[in-house]
C-alpha positions as a Markdown table, in Angstrom:
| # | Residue | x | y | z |
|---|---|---|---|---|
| 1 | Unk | 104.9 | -53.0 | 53.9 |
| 2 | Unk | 105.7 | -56.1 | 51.6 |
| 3 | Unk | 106.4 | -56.2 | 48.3 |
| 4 | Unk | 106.2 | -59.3 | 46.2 |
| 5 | Unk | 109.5 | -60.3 | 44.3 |
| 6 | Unk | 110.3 | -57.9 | 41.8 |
| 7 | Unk | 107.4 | -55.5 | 42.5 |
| 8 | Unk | 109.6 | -53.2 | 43.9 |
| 9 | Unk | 111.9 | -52.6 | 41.5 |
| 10 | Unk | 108.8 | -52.1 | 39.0 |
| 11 | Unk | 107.9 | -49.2 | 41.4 |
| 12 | Unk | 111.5 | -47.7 | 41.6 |
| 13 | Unk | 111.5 | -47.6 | 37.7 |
| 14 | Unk | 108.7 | -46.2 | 37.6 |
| 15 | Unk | 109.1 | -43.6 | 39.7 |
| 16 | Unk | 112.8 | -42.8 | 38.2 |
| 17 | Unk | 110.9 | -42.6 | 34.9 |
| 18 | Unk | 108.3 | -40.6 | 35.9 |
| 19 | Unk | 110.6 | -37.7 | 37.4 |
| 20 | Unk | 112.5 | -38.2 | 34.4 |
| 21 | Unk | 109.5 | -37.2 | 32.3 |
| 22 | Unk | 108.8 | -34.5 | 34.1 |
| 23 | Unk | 112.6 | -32.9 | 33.8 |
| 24 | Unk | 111.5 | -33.0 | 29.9 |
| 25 | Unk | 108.5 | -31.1 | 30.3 |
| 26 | Unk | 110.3 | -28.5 | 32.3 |
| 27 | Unk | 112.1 | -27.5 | 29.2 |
| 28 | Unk | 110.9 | -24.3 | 27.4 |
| 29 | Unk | 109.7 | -24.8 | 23.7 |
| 30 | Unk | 111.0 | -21.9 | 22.1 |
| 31 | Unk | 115.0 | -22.9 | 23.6 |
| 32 | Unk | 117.0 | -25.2 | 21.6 |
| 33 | Unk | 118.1 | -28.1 | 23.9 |
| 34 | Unk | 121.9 | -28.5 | 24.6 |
| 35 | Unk | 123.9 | -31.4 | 23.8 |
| 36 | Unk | 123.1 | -33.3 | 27.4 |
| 37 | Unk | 119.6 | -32.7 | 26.5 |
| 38 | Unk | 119.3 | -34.0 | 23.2 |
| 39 | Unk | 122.0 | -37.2 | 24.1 |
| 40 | Unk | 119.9 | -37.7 | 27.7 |
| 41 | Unk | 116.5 | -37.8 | 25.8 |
| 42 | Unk | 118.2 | -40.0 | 23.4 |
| 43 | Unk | 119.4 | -42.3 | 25.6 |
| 44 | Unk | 116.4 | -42.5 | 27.9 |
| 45 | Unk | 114.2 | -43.3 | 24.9 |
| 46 | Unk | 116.8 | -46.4 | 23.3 |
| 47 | Unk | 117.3 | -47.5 | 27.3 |
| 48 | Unk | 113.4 | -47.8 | 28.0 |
| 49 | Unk | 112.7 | -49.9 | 24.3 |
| 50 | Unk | 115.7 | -52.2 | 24.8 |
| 51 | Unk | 114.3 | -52.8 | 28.6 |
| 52 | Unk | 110.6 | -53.0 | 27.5 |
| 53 | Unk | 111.4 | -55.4 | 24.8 |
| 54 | Unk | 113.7 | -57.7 | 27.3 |
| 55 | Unk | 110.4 | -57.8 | 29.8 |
| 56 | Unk | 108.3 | -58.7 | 27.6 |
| 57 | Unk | 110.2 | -61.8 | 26.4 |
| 58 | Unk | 111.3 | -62.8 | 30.1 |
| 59 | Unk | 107.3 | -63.2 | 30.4 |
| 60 | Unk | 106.2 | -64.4 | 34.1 |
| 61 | Unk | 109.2 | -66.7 | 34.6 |
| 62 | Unk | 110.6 | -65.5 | 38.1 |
| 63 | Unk | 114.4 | -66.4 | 37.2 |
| 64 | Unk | 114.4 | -64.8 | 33.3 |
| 65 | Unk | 113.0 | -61.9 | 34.7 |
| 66 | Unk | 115.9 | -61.8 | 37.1 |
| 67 | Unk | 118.3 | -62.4 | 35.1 |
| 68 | Unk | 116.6 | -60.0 | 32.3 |
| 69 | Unk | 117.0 | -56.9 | 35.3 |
| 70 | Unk | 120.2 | -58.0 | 36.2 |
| 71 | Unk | 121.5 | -57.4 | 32.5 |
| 72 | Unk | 119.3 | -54.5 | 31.9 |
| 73 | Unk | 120.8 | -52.9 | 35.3 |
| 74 | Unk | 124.3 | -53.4 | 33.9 |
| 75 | Unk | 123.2 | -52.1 | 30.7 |
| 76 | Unk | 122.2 | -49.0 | 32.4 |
| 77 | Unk | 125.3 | -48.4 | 34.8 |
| 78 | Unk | 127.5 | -48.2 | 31.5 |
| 79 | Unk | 125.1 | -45.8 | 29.9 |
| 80 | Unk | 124.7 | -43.8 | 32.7 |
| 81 | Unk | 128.2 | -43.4 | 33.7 |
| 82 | Unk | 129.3 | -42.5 | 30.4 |
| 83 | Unk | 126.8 | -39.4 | 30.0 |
| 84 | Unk | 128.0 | -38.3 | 33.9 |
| 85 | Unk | 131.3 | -38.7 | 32.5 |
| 86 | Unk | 130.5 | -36.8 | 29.6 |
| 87 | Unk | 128.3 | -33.8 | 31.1 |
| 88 | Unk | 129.4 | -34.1 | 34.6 |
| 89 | Unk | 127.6 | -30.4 | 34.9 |
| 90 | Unk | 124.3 | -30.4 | 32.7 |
| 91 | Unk | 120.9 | -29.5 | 32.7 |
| 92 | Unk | 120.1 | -33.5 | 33.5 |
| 93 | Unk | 122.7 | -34.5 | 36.0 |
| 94 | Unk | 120.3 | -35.7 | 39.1 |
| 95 | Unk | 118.5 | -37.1 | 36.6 |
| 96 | Unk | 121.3 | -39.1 | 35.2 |
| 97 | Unk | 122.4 | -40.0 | 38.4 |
| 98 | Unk | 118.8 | -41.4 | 39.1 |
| 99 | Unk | 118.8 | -43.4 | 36.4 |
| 100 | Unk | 121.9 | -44.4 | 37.1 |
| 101 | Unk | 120.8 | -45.8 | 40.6 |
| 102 | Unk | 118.1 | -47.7 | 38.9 |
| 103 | Unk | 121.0 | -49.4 | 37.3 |
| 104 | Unk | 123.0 | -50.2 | 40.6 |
| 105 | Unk | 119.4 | -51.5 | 41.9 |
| 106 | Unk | 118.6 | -53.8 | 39.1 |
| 107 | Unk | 122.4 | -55.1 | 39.1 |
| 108 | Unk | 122.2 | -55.8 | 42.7 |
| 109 | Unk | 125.1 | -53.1 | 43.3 |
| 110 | Unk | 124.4 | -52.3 | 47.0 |
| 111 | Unk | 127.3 | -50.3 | 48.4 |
| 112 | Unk | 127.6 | -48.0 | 45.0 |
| 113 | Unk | 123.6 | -47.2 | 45.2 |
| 114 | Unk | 124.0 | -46.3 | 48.9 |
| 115 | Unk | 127.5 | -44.2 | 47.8 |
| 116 | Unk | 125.4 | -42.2 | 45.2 |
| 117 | Unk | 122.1 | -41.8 | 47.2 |
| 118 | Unk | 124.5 | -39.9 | 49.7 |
| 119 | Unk | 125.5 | -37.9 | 47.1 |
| 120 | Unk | 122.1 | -37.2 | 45.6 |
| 121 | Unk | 120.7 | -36.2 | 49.0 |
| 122 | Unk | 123.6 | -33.9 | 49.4 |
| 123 | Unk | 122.6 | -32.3 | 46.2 |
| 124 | Unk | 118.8 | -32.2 | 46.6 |
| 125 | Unk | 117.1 | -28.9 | 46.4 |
| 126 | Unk | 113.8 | -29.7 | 46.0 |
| 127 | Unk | 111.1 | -31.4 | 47.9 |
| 128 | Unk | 110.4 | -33.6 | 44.2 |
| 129 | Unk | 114.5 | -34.5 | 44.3 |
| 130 | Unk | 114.6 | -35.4 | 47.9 |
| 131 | Unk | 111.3 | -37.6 | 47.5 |
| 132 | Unk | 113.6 | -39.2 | 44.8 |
| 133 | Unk | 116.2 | -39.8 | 47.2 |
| 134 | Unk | 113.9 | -40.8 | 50.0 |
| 135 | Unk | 112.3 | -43.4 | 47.5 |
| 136 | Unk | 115.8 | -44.6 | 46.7 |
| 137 | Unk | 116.7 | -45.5 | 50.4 |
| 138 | Unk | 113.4 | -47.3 | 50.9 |
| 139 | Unk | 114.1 | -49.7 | 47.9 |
| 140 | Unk | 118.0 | -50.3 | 48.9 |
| 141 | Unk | 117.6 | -50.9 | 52.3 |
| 142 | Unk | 113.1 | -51.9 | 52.7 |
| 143 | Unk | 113.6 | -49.1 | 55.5 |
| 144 | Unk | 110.5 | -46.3 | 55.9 |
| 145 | Unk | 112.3 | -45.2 | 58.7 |
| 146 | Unk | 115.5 | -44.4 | 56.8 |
| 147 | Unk | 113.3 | -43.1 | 53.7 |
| 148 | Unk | 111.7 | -40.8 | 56.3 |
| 149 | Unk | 114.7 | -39.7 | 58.1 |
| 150 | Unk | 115.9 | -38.4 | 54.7 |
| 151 | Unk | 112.9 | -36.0 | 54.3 |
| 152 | Unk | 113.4 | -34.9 | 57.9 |
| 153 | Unk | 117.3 | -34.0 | 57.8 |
| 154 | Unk | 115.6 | -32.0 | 54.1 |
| 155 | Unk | 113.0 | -30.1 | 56.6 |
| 156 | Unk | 115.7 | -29.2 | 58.8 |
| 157 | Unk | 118.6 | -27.4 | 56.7 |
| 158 | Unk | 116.1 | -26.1 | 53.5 |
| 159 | Unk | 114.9 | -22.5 | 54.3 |
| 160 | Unk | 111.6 | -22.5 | 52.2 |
| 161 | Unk | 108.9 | -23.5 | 53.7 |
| 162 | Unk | 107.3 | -24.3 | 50.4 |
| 163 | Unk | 109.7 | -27.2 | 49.7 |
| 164 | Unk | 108.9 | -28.4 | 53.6 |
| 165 | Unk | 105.8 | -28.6 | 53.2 |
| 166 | Unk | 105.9 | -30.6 | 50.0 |
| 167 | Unk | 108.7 | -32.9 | 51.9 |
| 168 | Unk | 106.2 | -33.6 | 54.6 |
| 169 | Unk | 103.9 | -34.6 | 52.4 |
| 170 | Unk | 105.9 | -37.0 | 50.4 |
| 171 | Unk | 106.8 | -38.9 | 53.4 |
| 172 | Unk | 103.3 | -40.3 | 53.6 |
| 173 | Unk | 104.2 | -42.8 | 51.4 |
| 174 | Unk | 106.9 | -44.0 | 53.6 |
| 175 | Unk | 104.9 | -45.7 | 56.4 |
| 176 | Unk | 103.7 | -49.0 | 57.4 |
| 177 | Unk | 102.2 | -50.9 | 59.8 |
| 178 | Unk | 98.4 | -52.8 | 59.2 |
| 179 | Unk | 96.4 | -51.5 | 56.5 |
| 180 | Unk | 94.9 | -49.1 | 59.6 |
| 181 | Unk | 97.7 | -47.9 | 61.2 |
| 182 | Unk | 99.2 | -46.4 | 57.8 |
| 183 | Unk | 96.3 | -44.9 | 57.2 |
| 184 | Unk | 96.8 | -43.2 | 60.6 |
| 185 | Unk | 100.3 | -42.5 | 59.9 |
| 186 | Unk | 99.6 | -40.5 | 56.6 |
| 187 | Unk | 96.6 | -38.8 | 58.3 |
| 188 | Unk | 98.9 | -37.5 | 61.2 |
| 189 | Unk | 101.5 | -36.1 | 58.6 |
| 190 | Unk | 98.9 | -34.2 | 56.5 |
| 191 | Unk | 97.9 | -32.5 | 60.0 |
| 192 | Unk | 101.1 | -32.0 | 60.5 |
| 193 | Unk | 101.1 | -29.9 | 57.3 |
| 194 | Unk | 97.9 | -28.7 | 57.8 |
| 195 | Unk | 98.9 | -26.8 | 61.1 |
| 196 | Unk | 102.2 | -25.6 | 60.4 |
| 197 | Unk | 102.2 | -25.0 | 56.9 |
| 198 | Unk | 98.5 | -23.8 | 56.0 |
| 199 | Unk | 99.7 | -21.0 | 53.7 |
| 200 | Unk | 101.5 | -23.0 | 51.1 |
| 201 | Unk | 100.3 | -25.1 | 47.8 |
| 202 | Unk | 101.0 | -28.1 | 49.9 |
| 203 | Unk | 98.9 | -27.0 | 53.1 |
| 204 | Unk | 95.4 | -26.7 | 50.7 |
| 205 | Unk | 96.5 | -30.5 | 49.8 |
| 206 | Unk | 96.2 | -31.8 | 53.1 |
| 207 | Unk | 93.3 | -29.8 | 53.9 |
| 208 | Unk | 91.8 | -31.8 | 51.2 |
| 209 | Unk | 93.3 | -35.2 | 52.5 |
| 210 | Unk | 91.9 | -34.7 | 56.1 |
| 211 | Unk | 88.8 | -34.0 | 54.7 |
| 212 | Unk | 88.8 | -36.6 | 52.3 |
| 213 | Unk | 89.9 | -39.0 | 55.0 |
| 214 | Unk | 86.9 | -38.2 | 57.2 |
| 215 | Unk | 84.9 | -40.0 | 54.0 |
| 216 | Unk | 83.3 | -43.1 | 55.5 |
| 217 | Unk | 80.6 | -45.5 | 53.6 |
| 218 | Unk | 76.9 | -42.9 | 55.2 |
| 219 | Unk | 78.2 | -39.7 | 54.2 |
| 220 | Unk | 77.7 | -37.4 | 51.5 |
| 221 | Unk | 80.2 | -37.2 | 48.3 |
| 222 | Unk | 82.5 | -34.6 | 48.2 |
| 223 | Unk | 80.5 | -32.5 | 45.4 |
| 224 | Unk | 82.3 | -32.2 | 41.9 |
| 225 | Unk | 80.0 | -29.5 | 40.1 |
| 226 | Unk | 82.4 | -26.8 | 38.9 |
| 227 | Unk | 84.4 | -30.0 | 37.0 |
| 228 | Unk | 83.1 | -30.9 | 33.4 |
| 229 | Unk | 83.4 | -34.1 | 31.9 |
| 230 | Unk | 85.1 | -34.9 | 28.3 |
| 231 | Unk | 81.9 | -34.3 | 26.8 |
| 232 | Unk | 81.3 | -30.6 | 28.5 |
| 233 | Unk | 78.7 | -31.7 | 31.1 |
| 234 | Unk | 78.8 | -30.7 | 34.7 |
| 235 | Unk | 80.0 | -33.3 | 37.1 |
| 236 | Unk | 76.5 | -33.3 | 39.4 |
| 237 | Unk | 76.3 | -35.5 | 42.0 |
| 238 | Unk | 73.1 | -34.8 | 43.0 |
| 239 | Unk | 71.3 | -35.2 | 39.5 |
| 240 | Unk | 72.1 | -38.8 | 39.9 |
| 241 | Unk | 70.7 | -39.0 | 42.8 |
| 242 | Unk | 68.7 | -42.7 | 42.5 |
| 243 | Unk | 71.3 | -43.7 | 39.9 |
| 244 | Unk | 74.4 | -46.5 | 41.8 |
| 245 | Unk | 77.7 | -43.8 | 40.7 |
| 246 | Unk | 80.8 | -45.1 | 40.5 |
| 247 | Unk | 83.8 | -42.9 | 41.0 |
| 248 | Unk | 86.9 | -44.7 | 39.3 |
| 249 | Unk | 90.2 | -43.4 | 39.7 |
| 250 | Unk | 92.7 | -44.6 | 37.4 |
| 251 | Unk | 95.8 | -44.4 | 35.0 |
| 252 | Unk | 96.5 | -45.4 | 31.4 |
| 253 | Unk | 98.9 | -47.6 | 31.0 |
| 254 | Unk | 98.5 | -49.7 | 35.0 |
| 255 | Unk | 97.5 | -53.0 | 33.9 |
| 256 | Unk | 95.7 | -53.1 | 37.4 |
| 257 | Unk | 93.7 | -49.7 | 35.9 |
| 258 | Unk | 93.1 | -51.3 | 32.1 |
| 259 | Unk | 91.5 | -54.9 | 34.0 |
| 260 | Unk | 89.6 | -52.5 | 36.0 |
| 261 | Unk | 87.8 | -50.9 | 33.2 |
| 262 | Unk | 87.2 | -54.0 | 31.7 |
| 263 | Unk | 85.4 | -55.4 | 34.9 |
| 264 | Unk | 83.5 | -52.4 | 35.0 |
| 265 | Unk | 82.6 | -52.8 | 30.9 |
| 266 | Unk | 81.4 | -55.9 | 31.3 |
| 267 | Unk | 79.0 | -54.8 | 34.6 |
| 268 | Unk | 77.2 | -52.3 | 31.9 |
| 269 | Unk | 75.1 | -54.7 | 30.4 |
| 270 | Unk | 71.5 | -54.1 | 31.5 |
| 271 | Unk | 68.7 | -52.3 | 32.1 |
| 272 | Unk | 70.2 | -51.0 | 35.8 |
| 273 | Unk | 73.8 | -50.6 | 35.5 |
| 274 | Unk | 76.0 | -47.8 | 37.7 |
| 275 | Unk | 76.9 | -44.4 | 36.3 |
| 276 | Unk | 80.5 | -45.0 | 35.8 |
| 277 | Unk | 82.9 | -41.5 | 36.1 |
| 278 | Unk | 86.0 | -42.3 | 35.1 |
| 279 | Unk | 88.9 | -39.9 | 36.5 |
| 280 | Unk | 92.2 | -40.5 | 34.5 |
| 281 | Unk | 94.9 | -39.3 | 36.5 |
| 282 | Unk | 97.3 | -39.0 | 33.6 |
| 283 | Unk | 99.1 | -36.5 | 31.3 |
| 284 | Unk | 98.9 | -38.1 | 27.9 |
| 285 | Unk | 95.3 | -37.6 | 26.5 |
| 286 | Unk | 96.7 | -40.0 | 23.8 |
| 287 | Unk | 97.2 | -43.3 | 26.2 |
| 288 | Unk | 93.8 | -42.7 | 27.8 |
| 289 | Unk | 91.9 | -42.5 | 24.4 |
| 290 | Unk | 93.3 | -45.2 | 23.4 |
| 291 | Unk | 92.3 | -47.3 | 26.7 |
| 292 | Unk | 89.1 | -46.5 | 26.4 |
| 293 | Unk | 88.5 | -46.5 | 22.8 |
| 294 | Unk | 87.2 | -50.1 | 23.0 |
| 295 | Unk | 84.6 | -49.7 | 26.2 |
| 296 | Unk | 81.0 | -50.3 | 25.6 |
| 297 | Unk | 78.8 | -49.4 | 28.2 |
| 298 | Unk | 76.6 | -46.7 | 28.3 |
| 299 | Unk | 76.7 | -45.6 | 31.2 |
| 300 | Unk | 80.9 | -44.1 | 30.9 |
| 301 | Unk | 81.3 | -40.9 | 31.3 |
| 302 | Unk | 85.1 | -39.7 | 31.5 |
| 303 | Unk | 87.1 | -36.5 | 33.1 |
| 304 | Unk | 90.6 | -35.9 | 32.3 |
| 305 | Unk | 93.0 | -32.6 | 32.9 |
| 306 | Unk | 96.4 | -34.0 | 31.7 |
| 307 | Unk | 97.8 | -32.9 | 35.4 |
| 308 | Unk | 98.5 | -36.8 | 36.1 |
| 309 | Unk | 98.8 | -36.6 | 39.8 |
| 310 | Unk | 98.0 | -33.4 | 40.4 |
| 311 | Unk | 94.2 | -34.2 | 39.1 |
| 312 | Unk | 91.8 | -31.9 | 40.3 |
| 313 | Unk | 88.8 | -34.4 | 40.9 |
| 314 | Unk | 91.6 | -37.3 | 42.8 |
| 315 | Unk | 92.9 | -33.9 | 44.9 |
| 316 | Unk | 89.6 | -33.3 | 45.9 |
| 317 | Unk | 89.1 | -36.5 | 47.0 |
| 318 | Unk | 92.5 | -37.3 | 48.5 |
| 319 | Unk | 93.6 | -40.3 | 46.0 |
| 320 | Unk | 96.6 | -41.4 | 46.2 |
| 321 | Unk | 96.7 | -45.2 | 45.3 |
| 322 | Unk | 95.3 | -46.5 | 41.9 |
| 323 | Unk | 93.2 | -48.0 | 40.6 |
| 324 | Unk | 90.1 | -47.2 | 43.2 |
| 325 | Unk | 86.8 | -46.5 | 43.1 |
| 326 | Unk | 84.6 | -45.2 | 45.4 |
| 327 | Unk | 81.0 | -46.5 | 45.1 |
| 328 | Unk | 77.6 | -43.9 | 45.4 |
| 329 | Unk | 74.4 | -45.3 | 46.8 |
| 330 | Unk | 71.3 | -44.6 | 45.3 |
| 331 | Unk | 70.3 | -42.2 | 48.0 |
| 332 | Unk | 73.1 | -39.9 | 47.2 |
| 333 | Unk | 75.6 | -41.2 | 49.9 |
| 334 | Unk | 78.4 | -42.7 | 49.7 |
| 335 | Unk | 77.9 | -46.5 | 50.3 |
| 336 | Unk | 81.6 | -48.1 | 49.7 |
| 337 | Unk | 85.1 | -46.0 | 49.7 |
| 338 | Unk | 89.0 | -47.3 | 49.0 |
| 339 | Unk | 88.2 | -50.7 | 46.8 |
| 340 | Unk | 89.6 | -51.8 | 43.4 |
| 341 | Unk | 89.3 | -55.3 | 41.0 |
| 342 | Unk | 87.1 | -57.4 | 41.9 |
| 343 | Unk | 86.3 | -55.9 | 45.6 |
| 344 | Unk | 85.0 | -52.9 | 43.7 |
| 345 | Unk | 82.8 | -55.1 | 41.7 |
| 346 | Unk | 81.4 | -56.5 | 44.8 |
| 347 | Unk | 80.9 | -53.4 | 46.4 |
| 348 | Unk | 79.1 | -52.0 | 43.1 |
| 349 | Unk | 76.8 | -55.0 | 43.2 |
| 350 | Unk | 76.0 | -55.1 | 46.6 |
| 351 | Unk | 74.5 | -51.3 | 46.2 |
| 352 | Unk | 72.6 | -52.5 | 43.1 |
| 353 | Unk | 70.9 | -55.0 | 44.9 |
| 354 | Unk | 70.0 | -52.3 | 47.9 |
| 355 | Unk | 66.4 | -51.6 | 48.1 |
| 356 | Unk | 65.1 | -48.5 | 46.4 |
| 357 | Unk | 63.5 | -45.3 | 48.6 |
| 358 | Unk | 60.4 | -46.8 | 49.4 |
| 359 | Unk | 61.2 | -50.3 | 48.6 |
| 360 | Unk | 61.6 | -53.1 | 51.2 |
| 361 | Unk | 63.1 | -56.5 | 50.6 |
């Protein structure tokens, strides 16, 4: 697996920011947050503005940019220190410490990342830390295997079979290999689960993923009737049978997602267009009105849960990678699985033009 220059520090702060988030949520309403709560929220906030405002002026210039991470990454390793120095035992210290390693990653700092990912792994309880740390490793060193061989020393010494199951899972991401034989990879992990961990949250996921990963362009839809879009109406399949459905899976604020809804938009404008079901796999219902505020085609109908990646209608269908769509025929089977951009366009047309029951070219 490749990623082109800088990409993969996007990804890492993403992730970082992401499990950060969800530390927040975590917290209970009715308890007044502690000191390290209130100075890491503060600090999380002022570091993400100051780094979103330096990206945006770096623009697409390749050594800015650099330079722009470099600075932020410093900018962060002060921050981050001082808070570790200052609440050495709060509520947010793994948290801290991972945003601290996105500093030693922006800044280049090799041996000090690799010194703290040690430590983190050591103090990883949790399936969602030691994905952290796992993620980590990958980005430091461009290593799957080392990424995986942190989930497996996790399996080994944790005693719940909850948090190795969730492990297992998480080490799907953490393959490569041609397009195919990942795909083959992650399959063989979620059997993996599937056979030795059956009874847990994570076994009914990659029941779902085996089945969704028997989907091929010929067979039927995984039917979505007990789901309800924003409007209240059941998601039936089979009452748009003769209708092209599209099944687009995206996120808020991916600008790969937004220019996908855009492409889609601008494919509503006749007389024959798709049924467009658009599955937000986001937690803030305020991002994803606002990206679709501005959408005209008639043919949108939306479903969203605010469970982000835990989405009921992506589980069901095994999504793991966004934006996709996965493109209905008229006859009521699936006709194209797995594309995005300008391949899903392509793929939309293409069962447009496909002759109608009864109809010959």
């Amino acid at each position: 697996m490749r990623y082109p220059p800088g990409m993969w520090i996007r990804a890492l702060s993403a992730a970082l920011l992401l499990l950060a988030g969800a530390a927040v949520a975590q917290a209970k309403p009715d308890e007044r947050p502690s000191p390290a709560d209130t100075r890491f929220t503060e600090l999380e906030r002022e570091l993400r503005r100051t780094w979103e405002a330096a990206r945006q002026q770096a623009g697409n210039d390749p050594q800015r940019i650099d330079r722009v991470q470099r600075e932020h990454g410093a900018r962060l390793v002060r921050a981050w220190r001082d808070y570790l120095a200052r609440f050495p035992d709060g509520p947010r210290t793994f948290e801290a410490k991972n945003f601290l390693l996105q500093g030693y990653v922006f800044a280049r700092e090799e041996k000090p990342a690799s010194a703290l990912l040690d430590d983190m792994e050591r103090d990883a309880r949790t399936a969602t830390r030691i994905a952290m740390v796992a993620s980590g490793r990958y980005f430091l060193h461009r290593d799957t295997r080392a990424a995986r061989a942190v989930i497996e020393r996790f399996v080994t010494r944790t005693k719940s079979r909850r948090e190795q199951a969730e492990a297992l899972l998480a080490m799907r991401s953490f393959v490569d290999g041609t397009p195919r034989e990942a795909e083959a990879a992650r399959l063989k992990i979620a059997h993996r689960v599937l056979r030795d961990y059956a009874d847990t949250p994570a076994g009914a996921r990659a029941k779902r993923l085996v089945r969704a990963a028997g989907l091929r362009p010929g067979h039927a839809p995984i039917a979505l009737d007990r789901f309800r879009d924003t409007a209240g109406r059941a998601l039936r399949l089979d009452e748009l049978r003769g209708r092209v459905v599209v099944l687009h899976f995206w996120v808020s604020r991916s600008p790969a997602s937004l220019a996908s809804l855009e492409l889609l938009d601008r494919l509503m404008d006749g007389d024959d267009d798709p049924v467009v079901i658009a599955v937000n796999c986001d937690t803030d219902r305020t991002a994803f009105a606002l990206a679709t505020a501005n959408l005209r085609g008639k043919s949108w109908r939306h479903y969203f849960d605010g469970r982000g990646e835990r989405n009921r209608v992506a589980a069901e269908y095994g999504i793991e990678h966004l934006p996709q769509a996965l493109v209905i025929g008229r006859d009521g089977r699936l006709a194209a699985t797995g594309h995005a951009g300008e391949n899903a366009i392509g793929a939309i047309k293409a069962a447009l033009a496909a002759p109608r029951d009864g109809e010959s070219r």
